[in-house]
Structures are given as C-alpha cells and as structure tokens.
C-alpha positions in Angstrom: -30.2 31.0 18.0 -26.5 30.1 17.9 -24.7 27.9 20.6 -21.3 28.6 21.3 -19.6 25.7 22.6 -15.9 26.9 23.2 -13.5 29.5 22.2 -10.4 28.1 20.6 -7.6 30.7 20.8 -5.3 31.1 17.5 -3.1 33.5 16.3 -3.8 35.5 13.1 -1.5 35.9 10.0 -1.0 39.4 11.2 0.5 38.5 14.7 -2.9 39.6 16.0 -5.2 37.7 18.9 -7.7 35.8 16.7 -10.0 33.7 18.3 -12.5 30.7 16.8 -15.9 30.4 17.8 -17.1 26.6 17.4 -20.7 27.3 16.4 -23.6 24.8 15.3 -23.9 25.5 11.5 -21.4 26.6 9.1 -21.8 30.3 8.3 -21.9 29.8 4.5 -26.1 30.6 3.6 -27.9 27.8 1.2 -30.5 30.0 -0.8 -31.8 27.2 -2.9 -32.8 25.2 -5.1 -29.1 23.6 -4.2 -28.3 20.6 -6.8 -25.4 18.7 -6.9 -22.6 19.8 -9.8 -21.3 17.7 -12.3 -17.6 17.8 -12.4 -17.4 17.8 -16.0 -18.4 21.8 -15.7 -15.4 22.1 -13.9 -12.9 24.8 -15.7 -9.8 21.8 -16.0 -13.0 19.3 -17.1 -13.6 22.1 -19.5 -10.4 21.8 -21.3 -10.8 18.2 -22.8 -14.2 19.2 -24.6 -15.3 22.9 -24.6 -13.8 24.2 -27.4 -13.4 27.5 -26.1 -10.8 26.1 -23.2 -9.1 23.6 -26.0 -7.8 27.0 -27.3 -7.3 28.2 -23.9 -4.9 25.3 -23.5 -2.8 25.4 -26.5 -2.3 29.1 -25.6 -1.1 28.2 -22.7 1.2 25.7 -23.8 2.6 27.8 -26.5 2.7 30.8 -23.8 4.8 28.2 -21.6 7.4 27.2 -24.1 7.8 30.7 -24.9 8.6 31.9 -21.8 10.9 29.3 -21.0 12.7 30.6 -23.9 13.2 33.9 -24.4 12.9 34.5 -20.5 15.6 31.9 -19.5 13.2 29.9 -17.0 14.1 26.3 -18.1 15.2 25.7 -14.4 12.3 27.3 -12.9 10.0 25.8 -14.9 12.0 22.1 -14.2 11.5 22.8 -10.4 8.0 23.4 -10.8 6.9 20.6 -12.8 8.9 18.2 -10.6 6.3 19.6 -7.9 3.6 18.7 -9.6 5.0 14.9 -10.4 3.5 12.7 -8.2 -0.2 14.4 -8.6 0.0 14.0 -12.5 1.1 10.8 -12.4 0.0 8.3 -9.3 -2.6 11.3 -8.3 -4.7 10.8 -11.7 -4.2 14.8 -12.3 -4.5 16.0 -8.8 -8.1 14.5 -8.8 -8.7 16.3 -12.0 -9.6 13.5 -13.9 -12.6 11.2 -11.9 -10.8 10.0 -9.2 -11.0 5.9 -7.9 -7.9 5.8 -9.8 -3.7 5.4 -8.8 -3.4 6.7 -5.2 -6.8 7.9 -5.2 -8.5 4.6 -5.8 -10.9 3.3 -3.7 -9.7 -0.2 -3.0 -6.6 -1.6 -1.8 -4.0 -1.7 -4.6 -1.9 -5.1 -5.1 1.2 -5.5 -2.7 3.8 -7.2 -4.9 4.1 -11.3 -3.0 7.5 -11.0 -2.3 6.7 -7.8 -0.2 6.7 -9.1 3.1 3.7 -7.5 4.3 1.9 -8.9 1.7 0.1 -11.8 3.6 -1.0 -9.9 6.9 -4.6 -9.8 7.4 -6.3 -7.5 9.1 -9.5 -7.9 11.5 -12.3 -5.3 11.9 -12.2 -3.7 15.0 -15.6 -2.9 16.3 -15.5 -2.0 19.9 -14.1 1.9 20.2 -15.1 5.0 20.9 -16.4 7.2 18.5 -14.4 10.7 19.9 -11.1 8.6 20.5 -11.9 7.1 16.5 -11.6 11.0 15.3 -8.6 12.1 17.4 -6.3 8.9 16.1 -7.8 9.8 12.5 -6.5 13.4 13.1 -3.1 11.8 14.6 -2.6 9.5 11.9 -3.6 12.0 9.2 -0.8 14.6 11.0 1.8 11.8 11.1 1.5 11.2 7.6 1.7 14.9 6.6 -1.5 16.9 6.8 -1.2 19.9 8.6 -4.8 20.4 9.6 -7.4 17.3 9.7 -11.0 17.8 10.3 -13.9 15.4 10.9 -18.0 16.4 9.3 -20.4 14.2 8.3 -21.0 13.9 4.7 -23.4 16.6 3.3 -24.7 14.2 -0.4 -25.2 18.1 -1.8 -21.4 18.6 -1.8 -20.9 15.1 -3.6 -20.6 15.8 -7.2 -23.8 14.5 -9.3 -21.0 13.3 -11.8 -17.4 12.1 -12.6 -15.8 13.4 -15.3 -12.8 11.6 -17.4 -11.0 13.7 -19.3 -9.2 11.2 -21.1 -12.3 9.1 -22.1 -14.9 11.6 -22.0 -17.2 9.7 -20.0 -19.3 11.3 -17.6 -20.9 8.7 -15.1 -23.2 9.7 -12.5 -21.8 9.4 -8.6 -23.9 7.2 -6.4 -22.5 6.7 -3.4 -23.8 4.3 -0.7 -25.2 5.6 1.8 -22.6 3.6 4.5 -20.0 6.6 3.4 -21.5 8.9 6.3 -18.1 10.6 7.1 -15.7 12.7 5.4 -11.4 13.3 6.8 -11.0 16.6 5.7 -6.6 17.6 5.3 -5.6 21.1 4.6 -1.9 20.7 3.3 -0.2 24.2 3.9 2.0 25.3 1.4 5.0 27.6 1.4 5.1 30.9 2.3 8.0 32.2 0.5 7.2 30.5 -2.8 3.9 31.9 -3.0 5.4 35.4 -2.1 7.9 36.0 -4.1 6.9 34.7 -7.9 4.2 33.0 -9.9 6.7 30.3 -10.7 7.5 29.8 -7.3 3.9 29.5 -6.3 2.8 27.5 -8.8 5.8 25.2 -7.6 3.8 25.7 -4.1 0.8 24.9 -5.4 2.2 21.3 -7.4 4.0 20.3 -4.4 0.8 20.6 -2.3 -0.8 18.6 -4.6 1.6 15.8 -4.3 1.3 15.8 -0.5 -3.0 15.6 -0.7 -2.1 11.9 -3.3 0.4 10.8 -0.5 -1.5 11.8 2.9 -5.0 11.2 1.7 -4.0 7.7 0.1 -2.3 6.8 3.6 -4.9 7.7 5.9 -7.5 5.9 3.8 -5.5 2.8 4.1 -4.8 3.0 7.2 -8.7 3.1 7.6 -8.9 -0.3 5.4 -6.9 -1.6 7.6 -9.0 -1.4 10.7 -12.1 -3.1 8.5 -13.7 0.1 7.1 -14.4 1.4 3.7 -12.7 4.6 2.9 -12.2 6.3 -0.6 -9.3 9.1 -0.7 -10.0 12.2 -3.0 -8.6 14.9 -4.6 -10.6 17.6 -6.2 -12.5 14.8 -7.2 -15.7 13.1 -6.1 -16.9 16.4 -4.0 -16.3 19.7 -3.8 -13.3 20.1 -0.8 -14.4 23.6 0.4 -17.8 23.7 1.8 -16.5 20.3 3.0 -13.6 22.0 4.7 -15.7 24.6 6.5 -18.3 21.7 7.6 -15.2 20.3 9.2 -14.6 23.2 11.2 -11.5 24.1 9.4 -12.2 27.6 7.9 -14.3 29.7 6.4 -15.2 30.7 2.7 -13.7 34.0 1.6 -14.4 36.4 -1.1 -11.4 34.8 -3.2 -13.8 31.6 -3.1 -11.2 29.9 -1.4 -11.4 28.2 2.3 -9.5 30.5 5.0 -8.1 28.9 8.4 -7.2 30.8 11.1 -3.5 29.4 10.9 -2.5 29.6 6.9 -5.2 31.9 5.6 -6.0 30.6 2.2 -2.3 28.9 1.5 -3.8 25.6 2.0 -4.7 22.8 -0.5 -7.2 20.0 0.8 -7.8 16.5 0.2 -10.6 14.4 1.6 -11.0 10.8 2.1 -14.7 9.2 2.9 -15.5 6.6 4.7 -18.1 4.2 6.7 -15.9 4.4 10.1 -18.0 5.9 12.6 -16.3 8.7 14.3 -17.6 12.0 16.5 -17.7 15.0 13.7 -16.5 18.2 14.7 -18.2 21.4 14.5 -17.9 24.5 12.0 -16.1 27.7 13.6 -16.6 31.3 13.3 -13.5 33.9 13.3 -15.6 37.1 11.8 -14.0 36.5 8.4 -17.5 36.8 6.6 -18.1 40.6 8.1 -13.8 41.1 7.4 -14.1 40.1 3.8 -16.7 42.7 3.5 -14.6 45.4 4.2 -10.9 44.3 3.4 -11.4 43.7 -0.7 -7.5 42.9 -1.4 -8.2 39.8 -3.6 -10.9 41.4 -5.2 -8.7 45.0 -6.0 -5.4 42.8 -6.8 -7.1 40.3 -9.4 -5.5 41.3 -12.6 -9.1 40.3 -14.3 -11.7 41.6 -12.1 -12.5 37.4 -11.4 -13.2 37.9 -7.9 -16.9 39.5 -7.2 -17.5 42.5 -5.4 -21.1 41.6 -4.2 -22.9 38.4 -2.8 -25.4 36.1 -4.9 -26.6 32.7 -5.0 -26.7 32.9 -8.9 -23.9 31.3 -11.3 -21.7 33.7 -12.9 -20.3 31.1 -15.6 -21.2 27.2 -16.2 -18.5 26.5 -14.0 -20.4 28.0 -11.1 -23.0 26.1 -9.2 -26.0 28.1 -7.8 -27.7 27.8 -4.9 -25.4 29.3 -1.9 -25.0 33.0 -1.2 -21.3 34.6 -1.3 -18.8 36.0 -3.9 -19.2 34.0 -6.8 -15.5 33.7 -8.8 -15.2 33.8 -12.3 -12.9 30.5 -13.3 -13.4 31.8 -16.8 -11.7 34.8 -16.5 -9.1 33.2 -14.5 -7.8 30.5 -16.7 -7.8 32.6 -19.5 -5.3 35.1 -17.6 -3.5 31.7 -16.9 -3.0 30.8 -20.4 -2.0 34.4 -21.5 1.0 33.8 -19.0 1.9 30.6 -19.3 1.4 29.5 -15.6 -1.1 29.5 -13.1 -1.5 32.5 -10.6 -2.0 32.8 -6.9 -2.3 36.4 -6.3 -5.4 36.2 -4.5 -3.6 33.7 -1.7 -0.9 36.1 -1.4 -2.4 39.3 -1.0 -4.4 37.8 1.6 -3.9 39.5 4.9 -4.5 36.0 6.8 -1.6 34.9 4.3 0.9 36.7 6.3 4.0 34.5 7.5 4.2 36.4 11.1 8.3 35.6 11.1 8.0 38.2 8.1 8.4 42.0 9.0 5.4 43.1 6.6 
C-alpha cells in the first residue's frame, strides 16, 4: 500500500490548484527483464555509424542551408546556434558524445598558476547532517542556475551499460564504483515564448538550456570536490536523466516520453551530477498526470509523424528504445527523420502541452 507523506501545494500550467503527493515509489511500472542501454543506440549516437541516420544527417544539413537561404533566416539561425555554443563546445555535445570530457569531466580541471585561487586546498568535511547536506546541494545548485534540484539515490539500471564516442567510435562499457550512491538531479526551464512562437525560436530554447545544464551541473560538482567528495557532472550522458528525474521527485513521465513537473510541464532540460556525498534523498511525487495523459492525447494528435504512442508497452518500438518499463514508447526514428526534412529540431510536443502553459498568457 502507498504512504503518503505530505501534500505539497503547486500551481498548474493552467492557473488551476495542482497538488503533489510525495509517495514511496515512482509511479513509472518496471515489467522486466530491465537491462541497462548502451548509449551508442541512442538516435544522435546513431548518426556517427548507422548508415541510415548518416543520410539522415546530411539531409539535414543540406535542409539547413537551404532554408537559411531562400527563407531569409541567416539571423535566426545565428541566434540559435549561438544558443547552442557553450554545449557544443566545453559541453562535449550537450553530453552527446561520452561525457568525462570539458565541463563534464569528472575531475578537477587545471586552474592556470597565476590564478590566484590556484593554491587553496580544500579539507574533507565529514561531520554534517545528511538532510542539511541535500538542502545546501539544492541551494547551491539554485544559486548557480538550476531551476529545480532534486536528490534520489542512484538506481545502476538507469546507468548506461556503455559510453559512446561519436568521434572515435569507441564504445566502452560504464563501471561505476559503487561509492557513487547519489545522484543531483537539475531541471533547467526554458523559455516560454521561444518555444511558443516558432521552431527556430525553440530550438534556440532548447540550445540555450543546454548551455545552462554544462554550466550549473559543472559548478555544483565542483563545488562538491571541494568539500572532499567525488562527484561527476552529466549531460545526457552516463545515464538516462528522466527516470532519474522522477526518482528525484521532480516529475512524472508523460506520454511525449518526456519528464513533466508540476511548475514548467515538459519545458525543462535536465542535467545530473553523481556523487559519493552522503545526503537524505527525496521522494518521488504523484500529481495524477499518468490517469491525465490517458485522456488528454495533445502530443500524441499534434505529432506531425504519429512518433508519440497511443497505447502502453514494455516492448521497444525501434533500437533506440530500451524495453523493460511500461508507458508510451516514442519513436526517435520517426522523429529525427521529420528533423532532417526541416532542417531543425521540433518541440511541438512541449508546446502543446497543457502543463506547458505560461499562466501570465491569456490562452
């Protein structure tokens, strides 16, 4: 039987009274075998060696220049590429690549000797408390820019059973010691209007909040370093961020295979960093999205390429799936390709999202 522990009150993208129940297990259902995935099956990972998605890409790129043009979007497209900057650059490819790399590596990187930091040493601190350890994590990971932080111990079934390089090819298996027992979840909201009003503005949205996970994640691991721990800051690397997100009590999954929060629906992007420094865990919540998806159907009638399921199975739908957990599987194959054809990325199942709603908009 459930416990409920609390009721946290929050209010819902359509203005509406929505409250959270805190409950003991996430509502998500394993129906096993469950494995571990292997990044390289990834749909980006995909793009560096299936041949399929190496066509897929230099349709895309051709569809891109195009655009730009005959449709005049040379400044649209400069905006949103400057988005997407630091992520492709110091964020390894938004964790696309294998992570442990640029702000995502998992060790301190060099401060330059004149830097006058650059000799401070720092001492482990080992009497605390475990509940005060989360809430200055969830401070610190605020202050640096997350908008939600959440706190789960680390479930070695969301880990992925390898990294992939897509520059390399190498495809290494993951073994992480078993000291990294905790994982800071950070939801990065991004903005309402861009996602609203065009693809180019939302995929601008969508780069941008992949800059911030690089910055906030790489902060708050250090800052974890600093007080003697381990702690190794991810992308979409490493391990899958959703069904971490909802074990940190900061959503649930939804139809569109993306997490939901109570406060920005699914116009979040999340980031993780794991770590060895003990800290109380919080607890999944329940908001009656599961029994609202079920009815609601927006993402699923809005998806230009019927991607988005319209029943629940444990199966794989593509290679890119993994199997073992019932709910709306998403077809990433179909999905890309629809990318490509355009020449950007799409976000229409974030914005037709009725959790998506900005309640300072009319409708």
């Amino acid at each position: 039987m459930v416990n409920y522990f609390s009721l946290i009150p929050f209010l819902s993208r359509t203005g509406k009274p929505l409250r959270a129940k805190i409950i003991e297990k996430p509502k998500y259902q394993v129906i096993g075998p469950l494995k571990r995935f292997n990044q390289k099956y990834t749909v980006l990972s995909r793009t560096s060696w299936d041949p399929s998605f190496q066509r897929l890409k230099k349709k895309y790129q051709k569809t891109r220049n195009e655009r730009i043009r005959k449709e005049n979007l040379l400044e649209d497209y400069a905006l949103r590429d400057a988005s997407w900057y630091v992520t492709n650059t110091l964020g390894t490819f938004a964790g696309f690549m294998h992570g442990n790399d640029g702000l995502y590596s998992w060790k301190n990187l060099e401060v330059p000797e004149e830097n006058l930091d650059s000799k401070l040493e720092f001492r482990k601190v080992k009497a605390f408390n475990p509940v005060a350890m989360s809430t200055k994590m969830k401070d610190a990971g605020r202050f640096y820019g997350a908008d939600l932080v959440g706190i789960t111990r680390l479930n070695e079934f969301w880990v992925y059973s390898h990294s992939y390089n897509r520059l390399t090819g190498q495809n290494d298996p993951i073994g992480l010691s078993k000291q990294y027992r905790f994982a800071v979840v950070i939801a990065v909201e991004m903005d309402y209007d861009k996602i609203a009003k065009s693809d180019m503005g939302a995929s601008a949205a969508t780069g941008l909040g992949y800059s911030k996970m690089a910055f906030v994640s790489s902060l708050l691991a250090q800052f974890i370093r600093n007080l003697g721990y381990q702690a190794l800051p991810c992308g979409n690397d490493t391990a899958l961020s959703v069904p971490l997100a909802i074990d940190a009590g900061l959503g649930e999954l939804g139809r569109s295979g993306l997490l939901i929060t109570p406060e920005f629906g699914p116009r979040v992007r999340l980031c993780k960093v794991l770590t060895d420094l003990p800290m109380e865990p919080d607890m999944p919540i329940d908001f009656g999205l599961q029994e609202y998806c079920e009815k609601c159907k927006k993402c699923l009638e809005n998806c230009p390429v019927h991607a988005i399921s319209e029943d629940k199975t444990a199966n794989a739908v593509t290679k890119s799936n993994n199997s073992g957990v019932l709910r709306w599987p998403v077809n990433g194959e179909r999905c890309f390709r629809f990318w490509c054809e355009r020449g950007i990325d799409c976000s229409i199942c974030i914005k037709v999202c009725p959790f998506n709603k900005n309640d300072s908009q009319d409708n």
